[in-house]
VOBA-1610 file (N, C-alpha, C; in pm, whole numbers, padded with zeros to 5 digits, always signed):
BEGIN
Unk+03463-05593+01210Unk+03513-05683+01316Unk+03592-05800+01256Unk+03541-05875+01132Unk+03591-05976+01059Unk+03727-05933+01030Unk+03733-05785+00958Unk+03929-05720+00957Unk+03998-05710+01003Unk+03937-05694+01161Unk+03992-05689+01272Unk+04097-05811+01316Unk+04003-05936+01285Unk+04055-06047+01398Unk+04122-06126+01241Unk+04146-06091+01112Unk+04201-06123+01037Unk+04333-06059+01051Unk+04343-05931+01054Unk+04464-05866+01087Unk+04562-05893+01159Unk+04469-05983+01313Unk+04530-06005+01425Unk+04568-06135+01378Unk+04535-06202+01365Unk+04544-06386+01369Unk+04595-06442+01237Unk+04552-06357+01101Unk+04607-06422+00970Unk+04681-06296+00970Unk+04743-06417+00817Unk+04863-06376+00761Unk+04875-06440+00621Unk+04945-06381+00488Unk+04950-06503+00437Unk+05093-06527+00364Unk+05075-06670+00359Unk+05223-06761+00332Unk+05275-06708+00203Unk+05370-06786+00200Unk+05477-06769+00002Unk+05353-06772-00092Unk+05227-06839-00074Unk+05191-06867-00193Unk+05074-06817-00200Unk+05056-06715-00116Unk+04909-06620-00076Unk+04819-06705-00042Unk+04850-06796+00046Unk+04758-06836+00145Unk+04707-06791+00275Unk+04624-06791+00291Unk+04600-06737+00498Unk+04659-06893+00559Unk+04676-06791+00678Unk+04774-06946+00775Unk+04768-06845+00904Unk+04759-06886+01003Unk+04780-06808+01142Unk+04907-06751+01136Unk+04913-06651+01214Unk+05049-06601+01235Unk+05129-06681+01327Unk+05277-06654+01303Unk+05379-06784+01387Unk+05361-06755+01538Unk+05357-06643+01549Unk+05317-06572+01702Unk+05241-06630+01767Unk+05087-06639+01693Unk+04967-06653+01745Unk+05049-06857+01772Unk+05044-06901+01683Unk+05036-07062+01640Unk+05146-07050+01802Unk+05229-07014+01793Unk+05302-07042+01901Unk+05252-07077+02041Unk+05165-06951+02104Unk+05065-06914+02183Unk+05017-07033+02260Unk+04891-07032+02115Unk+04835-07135+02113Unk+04884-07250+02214Unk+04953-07367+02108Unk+05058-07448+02139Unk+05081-07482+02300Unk+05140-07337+02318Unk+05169-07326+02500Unk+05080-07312+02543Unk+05004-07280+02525Unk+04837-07247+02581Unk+04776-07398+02624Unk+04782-07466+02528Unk+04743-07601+02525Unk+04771-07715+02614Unk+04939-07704+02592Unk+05033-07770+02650Unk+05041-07746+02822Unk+05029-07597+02830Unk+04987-07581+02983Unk+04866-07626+03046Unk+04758-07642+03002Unk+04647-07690+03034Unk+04674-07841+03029Unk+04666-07877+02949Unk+04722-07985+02925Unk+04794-08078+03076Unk+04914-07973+03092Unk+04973-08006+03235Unk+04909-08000+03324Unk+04831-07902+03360Unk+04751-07882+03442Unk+04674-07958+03499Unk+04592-08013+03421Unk+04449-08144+03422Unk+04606-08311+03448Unk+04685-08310+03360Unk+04719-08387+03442Unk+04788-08381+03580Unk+04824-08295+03591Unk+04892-08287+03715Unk+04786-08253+03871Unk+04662-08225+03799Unk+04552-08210+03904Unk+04476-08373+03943Unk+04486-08474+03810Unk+04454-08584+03824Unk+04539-08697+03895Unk+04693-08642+03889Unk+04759-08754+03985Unk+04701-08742+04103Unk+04656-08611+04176Unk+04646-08615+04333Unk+04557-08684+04359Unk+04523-08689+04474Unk+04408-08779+04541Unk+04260-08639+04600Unk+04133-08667+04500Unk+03999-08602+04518Unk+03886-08639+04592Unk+03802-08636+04585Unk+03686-08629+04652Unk+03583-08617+04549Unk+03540-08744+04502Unk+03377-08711+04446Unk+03261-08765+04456Unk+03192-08714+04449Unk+03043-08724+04458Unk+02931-08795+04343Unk+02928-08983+04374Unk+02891-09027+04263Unk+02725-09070+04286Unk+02633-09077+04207Unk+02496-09109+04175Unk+02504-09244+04152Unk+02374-09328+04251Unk+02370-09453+04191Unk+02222-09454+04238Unk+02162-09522+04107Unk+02035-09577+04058Unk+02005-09695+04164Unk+01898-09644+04281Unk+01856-09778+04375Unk+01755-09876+04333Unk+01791-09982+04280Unk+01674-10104+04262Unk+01659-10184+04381Unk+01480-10166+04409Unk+01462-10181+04534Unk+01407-10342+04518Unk+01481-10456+04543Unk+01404-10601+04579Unk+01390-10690+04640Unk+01254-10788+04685Unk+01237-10878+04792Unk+01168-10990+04729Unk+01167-11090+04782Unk+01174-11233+04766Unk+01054-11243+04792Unk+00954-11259+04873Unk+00844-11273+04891Unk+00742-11219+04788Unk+00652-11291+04678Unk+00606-11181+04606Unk+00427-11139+04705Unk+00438-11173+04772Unk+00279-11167+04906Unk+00283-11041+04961Unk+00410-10914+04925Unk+00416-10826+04964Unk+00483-10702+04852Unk+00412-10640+04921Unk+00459-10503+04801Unk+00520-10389+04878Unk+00619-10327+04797Unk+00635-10204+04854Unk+00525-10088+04843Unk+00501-10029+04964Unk+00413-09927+04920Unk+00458-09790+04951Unk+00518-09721+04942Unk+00634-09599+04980Unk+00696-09562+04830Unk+00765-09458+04820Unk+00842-09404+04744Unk+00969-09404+04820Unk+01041-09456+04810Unk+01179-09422+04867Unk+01263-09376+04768Unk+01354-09340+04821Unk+01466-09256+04711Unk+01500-09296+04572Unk+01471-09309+04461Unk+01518-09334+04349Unk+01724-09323+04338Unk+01753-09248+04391Unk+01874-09240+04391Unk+01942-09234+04520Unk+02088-09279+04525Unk+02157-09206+04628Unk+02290-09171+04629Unk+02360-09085+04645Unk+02474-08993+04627Unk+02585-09036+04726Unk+02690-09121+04651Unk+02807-09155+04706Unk+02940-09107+04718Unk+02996-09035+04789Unk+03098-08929+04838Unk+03222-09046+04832Unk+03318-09032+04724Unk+03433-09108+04710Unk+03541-09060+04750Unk+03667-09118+04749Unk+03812-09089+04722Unk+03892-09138+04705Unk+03986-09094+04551Unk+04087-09161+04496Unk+04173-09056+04451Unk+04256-09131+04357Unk+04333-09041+04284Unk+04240-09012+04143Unk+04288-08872+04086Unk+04159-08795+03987Unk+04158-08886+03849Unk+04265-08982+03840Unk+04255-09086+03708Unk+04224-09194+03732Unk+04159-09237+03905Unk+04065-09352+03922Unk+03939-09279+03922Unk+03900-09176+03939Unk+03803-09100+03963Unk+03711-09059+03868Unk+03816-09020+03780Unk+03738-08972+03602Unk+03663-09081+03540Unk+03732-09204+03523Unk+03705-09285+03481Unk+03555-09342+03540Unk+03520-09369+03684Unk+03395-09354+03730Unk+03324-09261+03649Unk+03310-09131+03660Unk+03246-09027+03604Unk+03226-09070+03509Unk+03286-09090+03414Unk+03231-09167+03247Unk+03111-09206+03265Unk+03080-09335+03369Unk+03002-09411+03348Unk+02900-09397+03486Unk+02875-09287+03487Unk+02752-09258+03611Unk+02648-09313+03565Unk+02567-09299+03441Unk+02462-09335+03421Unk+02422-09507+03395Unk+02552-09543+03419Unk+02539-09707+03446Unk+02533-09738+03600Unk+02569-09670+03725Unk+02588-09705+03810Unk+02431-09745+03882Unk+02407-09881+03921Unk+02313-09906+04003Unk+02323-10028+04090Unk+02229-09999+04208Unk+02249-10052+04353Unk+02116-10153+04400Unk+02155-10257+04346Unk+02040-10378+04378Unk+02037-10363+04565Unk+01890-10329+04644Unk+01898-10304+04776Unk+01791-10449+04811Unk+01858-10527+04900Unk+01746-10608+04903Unk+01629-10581+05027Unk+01507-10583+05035Unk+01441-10610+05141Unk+01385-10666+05213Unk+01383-10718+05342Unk+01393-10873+05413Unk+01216-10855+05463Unk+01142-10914+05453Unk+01015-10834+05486Unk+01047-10869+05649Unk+01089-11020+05648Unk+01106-11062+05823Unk+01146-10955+05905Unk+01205-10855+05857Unk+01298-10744+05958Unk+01161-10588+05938Unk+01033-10635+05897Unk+00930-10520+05905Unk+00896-10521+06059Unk+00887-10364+06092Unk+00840-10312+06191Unk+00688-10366+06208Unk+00606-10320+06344Unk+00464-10393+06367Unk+00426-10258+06236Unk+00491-10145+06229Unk+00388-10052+06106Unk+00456-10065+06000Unk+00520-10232+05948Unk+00512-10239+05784Unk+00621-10172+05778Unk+00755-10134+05845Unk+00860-10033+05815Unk+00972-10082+05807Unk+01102-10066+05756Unk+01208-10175+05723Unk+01277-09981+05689Unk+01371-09990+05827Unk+01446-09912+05796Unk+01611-09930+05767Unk+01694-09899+05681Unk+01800-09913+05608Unk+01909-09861+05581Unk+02029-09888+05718Unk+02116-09745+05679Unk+02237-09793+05573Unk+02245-09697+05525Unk+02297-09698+05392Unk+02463-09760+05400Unk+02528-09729+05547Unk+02635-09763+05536Unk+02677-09920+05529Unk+02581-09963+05580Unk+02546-10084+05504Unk+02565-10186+05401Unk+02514-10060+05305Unk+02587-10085+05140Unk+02717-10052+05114Unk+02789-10027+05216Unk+02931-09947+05153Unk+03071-10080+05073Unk+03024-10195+05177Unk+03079-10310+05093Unk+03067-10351+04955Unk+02913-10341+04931Unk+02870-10363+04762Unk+02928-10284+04697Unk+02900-10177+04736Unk+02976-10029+04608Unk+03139-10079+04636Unk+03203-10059+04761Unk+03361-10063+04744Unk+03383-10192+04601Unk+03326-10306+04639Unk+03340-10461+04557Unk+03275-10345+04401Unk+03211-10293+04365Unk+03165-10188+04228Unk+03300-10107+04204Unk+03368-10006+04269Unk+03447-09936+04244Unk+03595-09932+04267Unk+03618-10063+04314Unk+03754-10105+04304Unk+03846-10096+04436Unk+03951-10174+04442Unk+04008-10106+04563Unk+04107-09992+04564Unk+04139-09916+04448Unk+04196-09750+04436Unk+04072-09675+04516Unk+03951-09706+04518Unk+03833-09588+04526Unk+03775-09613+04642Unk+03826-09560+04754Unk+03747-09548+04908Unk+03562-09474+04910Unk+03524-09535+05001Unk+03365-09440+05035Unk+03398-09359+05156Unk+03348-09279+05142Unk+03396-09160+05259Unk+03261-09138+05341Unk+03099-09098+05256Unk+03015-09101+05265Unk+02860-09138+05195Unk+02763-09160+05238Unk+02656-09198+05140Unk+02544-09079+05230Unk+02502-09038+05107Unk+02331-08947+05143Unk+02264-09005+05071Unk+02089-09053+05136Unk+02109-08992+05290Unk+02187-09116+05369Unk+02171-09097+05529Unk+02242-09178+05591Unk+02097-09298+05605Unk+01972-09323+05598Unk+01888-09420+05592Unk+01775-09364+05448Unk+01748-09503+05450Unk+01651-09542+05336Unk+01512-09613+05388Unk+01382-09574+05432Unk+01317-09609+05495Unk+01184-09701+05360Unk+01166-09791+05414Unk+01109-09893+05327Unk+00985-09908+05404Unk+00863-09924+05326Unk+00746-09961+05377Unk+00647-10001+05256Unk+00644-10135+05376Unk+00603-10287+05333Unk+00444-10305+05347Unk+00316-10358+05218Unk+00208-10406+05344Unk+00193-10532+05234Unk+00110-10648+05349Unk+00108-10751+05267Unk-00036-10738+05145Unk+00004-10840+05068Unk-00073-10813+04914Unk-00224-10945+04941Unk-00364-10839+04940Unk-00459-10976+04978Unk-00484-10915+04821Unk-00607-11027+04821Unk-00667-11057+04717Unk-00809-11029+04694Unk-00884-11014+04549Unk-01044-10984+04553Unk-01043-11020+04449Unk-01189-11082+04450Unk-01240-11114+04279Unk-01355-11020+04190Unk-01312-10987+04147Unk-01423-10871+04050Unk-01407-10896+03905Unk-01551-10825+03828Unk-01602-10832+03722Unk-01509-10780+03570Unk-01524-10846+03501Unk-01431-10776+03378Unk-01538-10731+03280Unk-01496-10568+03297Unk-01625-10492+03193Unk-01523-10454+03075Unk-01616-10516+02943Unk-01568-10434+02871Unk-01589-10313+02781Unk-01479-10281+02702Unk-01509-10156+02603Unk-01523-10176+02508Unk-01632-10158+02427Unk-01549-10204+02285Unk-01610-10049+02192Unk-01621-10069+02040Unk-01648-10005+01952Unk-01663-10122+01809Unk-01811-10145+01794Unk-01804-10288+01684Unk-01909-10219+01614Unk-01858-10241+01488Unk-01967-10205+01376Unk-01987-10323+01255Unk-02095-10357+01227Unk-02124-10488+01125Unk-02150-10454+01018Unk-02151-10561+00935Unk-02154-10547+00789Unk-02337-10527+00758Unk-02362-10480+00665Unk-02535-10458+00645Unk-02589-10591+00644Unk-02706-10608+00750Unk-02796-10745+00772Unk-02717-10828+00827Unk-02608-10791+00964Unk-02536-10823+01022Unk-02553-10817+01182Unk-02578-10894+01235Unk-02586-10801+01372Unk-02564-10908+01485Unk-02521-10869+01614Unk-02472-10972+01727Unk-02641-11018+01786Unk-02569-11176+01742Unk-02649-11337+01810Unk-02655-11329+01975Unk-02543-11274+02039Unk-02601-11298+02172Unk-02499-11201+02228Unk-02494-11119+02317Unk-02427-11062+02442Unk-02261-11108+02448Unk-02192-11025+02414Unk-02054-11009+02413Unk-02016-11048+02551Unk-01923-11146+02572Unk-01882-11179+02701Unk-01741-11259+02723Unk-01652-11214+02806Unk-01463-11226+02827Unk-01502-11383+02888Unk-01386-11400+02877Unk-01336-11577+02957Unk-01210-11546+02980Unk-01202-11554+03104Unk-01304-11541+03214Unk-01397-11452+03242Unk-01543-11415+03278Unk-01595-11340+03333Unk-01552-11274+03467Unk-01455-11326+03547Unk-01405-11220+03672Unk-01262-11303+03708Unk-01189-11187+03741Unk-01077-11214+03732Unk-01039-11181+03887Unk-00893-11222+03967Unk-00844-11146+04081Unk-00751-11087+04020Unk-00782-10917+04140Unk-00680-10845+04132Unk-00578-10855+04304Unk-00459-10812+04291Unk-00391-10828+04434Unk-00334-10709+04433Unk-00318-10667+04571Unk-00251-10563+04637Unk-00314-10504+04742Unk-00271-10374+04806Unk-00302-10374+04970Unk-00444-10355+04977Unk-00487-10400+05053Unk-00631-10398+05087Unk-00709-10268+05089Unk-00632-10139+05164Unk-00675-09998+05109Unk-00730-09990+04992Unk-00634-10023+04900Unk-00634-09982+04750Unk-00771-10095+04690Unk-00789-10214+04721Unk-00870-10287+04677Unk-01013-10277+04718Unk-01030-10171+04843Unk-01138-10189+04890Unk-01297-10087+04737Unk-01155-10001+04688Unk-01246-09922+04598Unk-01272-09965+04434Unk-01218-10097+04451Unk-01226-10171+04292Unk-01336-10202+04266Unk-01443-10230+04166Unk-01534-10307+04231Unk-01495-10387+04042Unk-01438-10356+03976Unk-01445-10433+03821Unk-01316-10390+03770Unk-01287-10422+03657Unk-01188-10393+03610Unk-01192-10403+03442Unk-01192-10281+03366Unk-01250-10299+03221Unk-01111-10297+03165Unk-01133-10380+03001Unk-01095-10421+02874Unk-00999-10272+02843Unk-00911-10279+02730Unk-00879-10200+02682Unk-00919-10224+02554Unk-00947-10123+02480Unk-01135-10065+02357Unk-01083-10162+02259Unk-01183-10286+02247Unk-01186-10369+02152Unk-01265-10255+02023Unk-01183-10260+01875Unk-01235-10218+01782Unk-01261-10281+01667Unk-01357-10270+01621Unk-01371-10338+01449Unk-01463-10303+01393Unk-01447-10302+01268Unk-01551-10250+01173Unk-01581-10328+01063Unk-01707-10299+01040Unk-01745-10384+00915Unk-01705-10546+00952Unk-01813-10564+01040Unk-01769-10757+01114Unk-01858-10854+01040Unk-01808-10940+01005Unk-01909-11039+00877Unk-01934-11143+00975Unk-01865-11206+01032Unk-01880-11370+01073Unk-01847-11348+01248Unk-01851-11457+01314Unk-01803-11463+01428Unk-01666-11439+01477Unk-01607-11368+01599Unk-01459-11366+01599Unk-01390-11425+01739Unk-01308-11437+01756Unk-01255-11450+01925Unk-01144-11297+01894Unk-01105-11271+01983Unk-00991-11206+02016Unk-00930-11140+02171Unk-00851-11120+02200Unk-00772-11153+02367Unk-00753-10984+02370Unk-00809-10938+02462Unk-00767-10806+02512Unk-00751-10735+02676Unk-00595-10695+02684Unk-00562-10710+02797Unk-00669-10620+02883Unk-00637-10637+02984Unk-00732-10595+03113Unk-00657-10438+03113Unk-00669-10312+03198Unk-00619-10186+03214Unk-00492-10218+03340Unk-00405-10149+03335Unk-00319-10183+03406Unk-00313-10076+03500Unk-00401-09971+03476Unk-00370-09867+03533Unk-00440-09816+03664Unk-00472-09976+03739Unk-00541-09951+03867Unk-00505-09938+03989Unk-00324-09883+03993Unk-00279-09843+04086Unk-00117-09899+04087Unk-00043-09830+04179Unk+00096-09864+04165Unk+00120-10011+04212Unk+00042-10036+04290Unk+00107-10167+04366Unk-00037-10291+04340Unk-00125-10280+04218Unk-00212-10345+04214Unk-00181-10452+04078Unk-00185-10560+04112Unk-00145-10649+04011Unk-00291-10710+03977Unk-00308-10788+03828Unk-00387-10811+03801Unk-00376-11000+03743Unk-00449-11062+03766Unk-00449-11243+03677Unk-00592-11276+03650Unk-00580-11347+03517Unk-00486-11313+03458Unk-00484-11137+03398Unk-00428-11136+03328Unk-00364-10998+03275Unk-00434-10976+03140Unk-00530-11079+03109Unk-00595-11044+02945Unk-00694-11165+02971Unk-00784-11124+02835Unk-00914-11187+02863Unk-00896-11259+02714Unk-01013-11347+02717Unk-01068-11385+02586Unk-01201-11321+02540Unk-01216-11254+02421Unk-01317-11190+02420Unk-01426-11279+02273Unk-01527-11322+02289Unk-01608-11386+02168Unk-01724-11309+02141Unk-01746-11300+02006Unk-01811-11226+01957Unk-01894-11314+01857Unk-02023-11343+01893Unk-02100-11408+01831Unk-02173-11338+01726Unk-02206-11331+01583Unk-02317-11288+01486Unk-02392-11365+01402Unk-02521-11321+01382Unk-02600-11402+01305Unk-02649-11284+01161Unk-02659-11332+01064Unk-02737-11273+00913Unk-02885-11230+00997Unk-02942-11138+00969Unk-03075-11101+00955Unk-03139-11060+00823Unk-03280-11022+00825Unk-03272-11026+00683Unk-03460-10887+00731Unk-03499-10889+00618Unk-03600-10792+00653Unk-03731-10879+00622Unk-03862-10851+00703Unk-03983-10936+00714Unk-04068-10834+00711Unk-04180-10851+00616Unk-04300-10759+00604Unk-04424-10789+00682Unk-04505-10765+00773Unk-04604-10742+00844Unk-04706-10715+00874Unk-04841-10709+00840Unk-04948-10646+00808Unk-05015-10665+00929Unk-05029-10508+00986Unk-05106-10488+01143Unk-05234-10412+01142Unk-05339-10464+01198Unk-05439-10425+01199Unk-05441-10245+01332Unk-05516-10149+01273Unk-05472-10041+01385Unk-05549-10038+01478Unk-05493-10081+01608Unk-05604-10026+01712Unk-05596-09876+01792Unk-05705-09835+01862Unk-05747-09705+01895Unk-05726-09725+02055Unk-05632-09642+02174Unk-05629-09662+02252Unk-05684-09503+02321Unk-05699-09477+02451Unk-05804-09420+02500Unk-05901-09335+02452Unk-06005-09491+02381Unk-06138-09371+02326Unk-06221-09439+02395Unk-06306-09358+02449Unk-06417-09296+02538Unk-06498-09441+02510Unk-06606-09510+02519Unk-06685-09583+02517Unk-06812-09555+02426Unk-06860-09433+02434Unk-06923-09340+02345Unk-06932-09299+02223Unk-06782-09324+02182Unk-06725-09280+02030Unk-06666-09393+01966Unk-06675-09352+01839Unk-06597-09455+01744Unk-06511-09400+01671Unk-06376-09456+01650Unk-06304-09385+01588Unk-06268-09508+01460Unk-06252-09428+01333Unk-06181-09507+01203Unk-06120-09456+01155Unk-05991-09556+01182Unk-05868-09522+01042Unk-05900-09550+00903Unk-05813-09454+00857Unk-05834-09498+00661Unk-05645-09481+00682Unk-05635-09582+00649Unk-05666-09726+00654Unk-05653-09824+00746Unk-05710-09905+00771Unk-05752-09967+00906Unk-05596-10062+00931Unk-05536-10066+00874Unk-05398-10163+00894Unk-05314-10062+00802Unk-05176-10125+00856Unk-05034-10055+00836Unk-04969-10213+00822Unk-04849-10182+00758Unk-04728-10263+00709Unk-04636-10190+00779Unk-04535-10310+00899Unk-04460-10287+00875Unk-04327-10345+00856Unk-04191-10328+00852Unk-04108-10391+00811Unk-04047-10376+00905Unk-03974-10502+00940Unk-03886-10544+01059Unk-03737-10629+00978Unk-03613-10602+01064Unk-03501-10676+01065Unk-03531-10760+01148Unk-03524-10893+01098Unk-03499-11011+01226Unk-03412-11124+01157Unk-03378-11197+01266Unk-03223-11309+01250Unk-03326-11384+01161Unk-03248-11495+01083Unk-03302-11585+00983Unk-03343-11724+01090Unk-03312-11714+01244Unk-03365-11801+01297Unk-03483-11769+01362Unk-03537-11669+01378Unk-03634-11589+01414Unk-03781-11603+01298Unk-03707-11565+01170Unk-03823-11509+01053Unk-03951-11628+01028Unk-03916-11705+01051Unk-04066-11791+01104Unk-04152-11786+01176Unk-04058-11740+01305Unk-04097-11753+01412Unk-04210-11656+01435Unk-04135-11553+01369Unk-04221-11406+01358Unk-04376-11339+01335Unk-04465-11384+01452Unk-04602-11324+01362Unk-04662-11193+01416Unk-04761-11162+01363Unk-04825-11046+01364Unk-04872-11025+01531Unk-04860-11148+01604Unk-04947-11141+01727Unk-04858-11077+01814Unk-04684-11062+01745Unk-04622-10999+01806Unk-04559-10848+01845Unk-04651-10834+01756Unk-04684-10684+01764Unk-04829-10607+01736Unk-04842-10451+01844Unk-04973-10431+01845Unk-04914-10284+01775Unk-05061-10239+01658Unk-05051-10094+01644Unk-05129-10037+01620Unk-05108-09902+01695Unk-05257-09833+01728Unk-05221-09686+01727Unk-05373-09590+01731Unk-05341-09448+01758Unk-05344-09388+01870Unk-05373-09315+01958Unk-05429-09230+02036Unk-05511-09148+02025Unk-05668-09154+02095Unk-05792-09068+02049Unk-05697-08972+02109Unk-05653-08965+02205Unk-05646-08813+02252Unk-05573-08708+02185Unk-05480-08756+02125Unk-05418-08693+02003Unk-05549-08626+01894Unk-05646-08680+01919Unk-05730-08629+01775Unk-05824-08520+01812Unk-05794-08396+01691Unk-05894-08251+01805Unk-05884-08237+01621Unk-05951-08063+01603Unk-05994-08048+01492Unk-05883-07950+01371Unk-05772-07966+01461Unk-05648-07910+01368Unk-05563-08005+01330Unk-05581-08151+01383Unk-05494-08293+01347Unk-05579-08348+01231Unk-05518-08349+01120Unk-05631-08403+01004Unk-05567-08600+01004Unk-05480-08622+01029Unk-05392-08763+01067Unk-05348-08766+01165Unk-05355-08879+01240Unk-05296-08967+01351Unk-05183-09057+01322Unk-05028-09039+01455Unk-04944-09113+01390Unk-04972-09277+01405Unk-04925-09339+01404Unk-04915-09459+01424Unk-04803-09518+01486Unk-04834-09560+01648Unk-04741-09675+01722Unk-04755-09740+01692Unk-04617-09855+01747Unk-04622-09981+01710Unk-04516-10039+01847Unk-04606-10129+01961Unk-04532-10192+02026Unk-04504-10295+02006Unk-04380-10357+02053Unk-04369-10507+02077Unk-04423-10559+02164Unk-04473-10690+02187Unk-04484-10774+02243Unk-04409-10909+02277Unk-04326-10917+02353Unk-04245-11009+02375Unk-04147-11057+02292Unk-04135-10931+02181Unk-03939-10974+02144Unk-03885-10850+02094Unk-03762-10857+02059Unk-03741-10732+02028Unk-03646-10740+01858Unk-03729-10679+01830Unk-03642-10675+01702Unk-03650-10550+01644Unk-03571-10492+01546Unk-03581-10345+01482Unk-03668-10349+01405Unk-03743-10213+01423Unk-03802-10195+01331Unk-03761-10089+01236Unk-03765-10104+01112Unk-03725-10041+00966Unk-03840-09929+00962Unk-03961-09968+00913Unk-04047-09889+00867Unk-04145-09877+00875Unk-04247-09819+00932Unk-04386-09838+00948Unk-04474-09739+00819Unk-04557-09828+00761Unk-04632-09787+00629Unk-04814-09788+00629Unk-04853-09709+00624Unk-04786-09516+00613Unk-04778-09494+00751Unk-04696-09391+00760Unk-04671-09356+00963Unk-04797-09280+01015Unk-04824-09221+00885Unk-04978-09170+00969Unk-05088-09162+00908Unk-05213-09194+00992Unk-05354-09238+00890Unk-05483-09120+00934Unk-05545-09070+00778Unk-05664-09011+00886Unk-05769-09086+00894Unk-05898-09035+00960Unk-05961-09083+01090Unk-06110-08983+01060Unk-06146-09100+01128Unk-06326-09039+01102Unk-06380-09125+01234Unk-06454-08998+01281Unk-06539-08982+01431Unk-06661-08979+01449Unk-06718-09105+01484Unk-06876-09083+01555Unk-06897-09084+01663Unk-06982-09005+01736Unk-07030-08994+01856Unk-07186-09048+01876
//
């Protein structure tokens, strides 16, 4: 096929070059030149086209929102001559149509209807006076309006926080403000009841921090939020580890029986804040076994350990389980 269309189209010159043949080059040329004529001589006349413009929809009042989808675009039917015409075409994807909306002119159902011919002044003052409007689709643009109330709800957040070893949060993570208003139509607000953080993260946290993280934006098309971000504080205190020595008590045994651990007390070890570790005594925690746990295939009993009125981690309880000797 390559021999083919070499045969047809080359040739070569004085100096054994390929070069098109004079035939073909000729062709060409006129080929060109007629087209050429063509497109201009189709552009002097006077056409008809069909231009796209980008509707930006806005109103003055911010107490109201649009709540509708109306047309993103609308399609303007021109006429000029085809070298005022082209030149539009270039630049379609610039063309856009600021529409304003008067809320005063809303129907009793929130409706603001808009016929397009309307706009035909703005666009003519856009496209010059060579370029007539002939038509606009559609022939209305229907707008619907409701007014924007207000509610106050809770700001929850997200986070993901990890501390450095013998590190741990002093008090309850909490935004400033604690509740914020959101606005928009009352439908939409009736199902809010909070509005959470977007995921505070950190790792390995040594000291105390502040940091600002916006609220979610994503609670609806026409739902605005204030403010729009929080302050978030993050309080920590050092802890450190405290040893314990608990005597074991025996909980439901019979009146009848006696039960003894070997060994009658356990150690155990607790994390607590360094404002705490004083504070800390044995009365604050109880630990004991369960008779009922004890039959003649249990040779050890484990060992609980509740708190009593604080809470702190516990590390380790030593030994976790004790055996036990029974009189009746």
């Amino acid at each position: 096929m390559k021999i083919l269309v070499r045969k047809i189209f080359i040739e070569k010159d004085a100096n054994g070059k390929n070069r098109l043949k004079k035939k073909i080059s000729i062709f060409l040329f006129c080929l060109i030149s007629a087209s050429l004529f063509w497109l201009l001589n189709a552009l002097s006349k006077d056409l008809t086209l069909g231009i796209e413009y980008n509707c930006i929809y806005q109103h003055s009042d911010s107490s109201f929102a649009i709540t509708n989808q109306p047309p993103k675009k609308i399609k303007v039917y021109t006429y000029g001559s085809g070298f005022n015409l082209i030149g539009e075409a270039l630049f379609w994807n610039k063309k856009e149509l600021r529409i304003d909306v008067d809320e005063s002119n809303l129907d009793r159902d929130g409706n603001q209807i808009i016929p397009t011919k309307t706009l035909v002044n703005e666009i003519s003052n856009q496209l010059g006076s060579n370029i007539s409007v002939e038509s606009i689709y559609p022939e209305f643009l229907t707008i619907h309006m409701q007014p924007l109330q207000r509610k106050k709800v809770a700001v929850k957040l997200r986070h993901e926080l990890s501390f450095a070893p013998q590190i741990r949060l002093k008090d309850s993570i909490v935004s400033q403000p604690q509740f914020v208003e959101i606005f928009g139509p009352s439908d939409q607000l009736d199902s809010i009841r909070y509005v959470t953080t977007e995921l505070i993260k950190e790792n390995d946290i040594k000291s105390d921090f502040k940091t600002f993280a916006k609220l979610e934006s994503n609670l609806g098309p026409y739902i605005r939020t204030f403010p729009s971000s929080v302050e978030v504080e993050v309080k920590t205190e050092r802890f450190t580890e405290k040893t314990i020595e608990l005597p074991i008590k025996v909980i439901n045994l019979p009146d009848e029986v006696r039960l003894r651990t070997l060994p009658a007390a356990v150690e155990i070890k607790v994390l607590v804040s360094n404002s705490m570790f004083e504070l800390l005594k044995a009365d604050d925690f109880t630990a004991f076994v369960d008779y009922d746990q004890a039959n003649k295939e249990i040779s050890k009993l484990k060992v609980s350990v509740k708190q009593e009125g604080v809470d702190v981690e516990i590390i380790k309880v030593s030994p976790e389980k004790v055996e036990y000797l029974i009189k009746k």
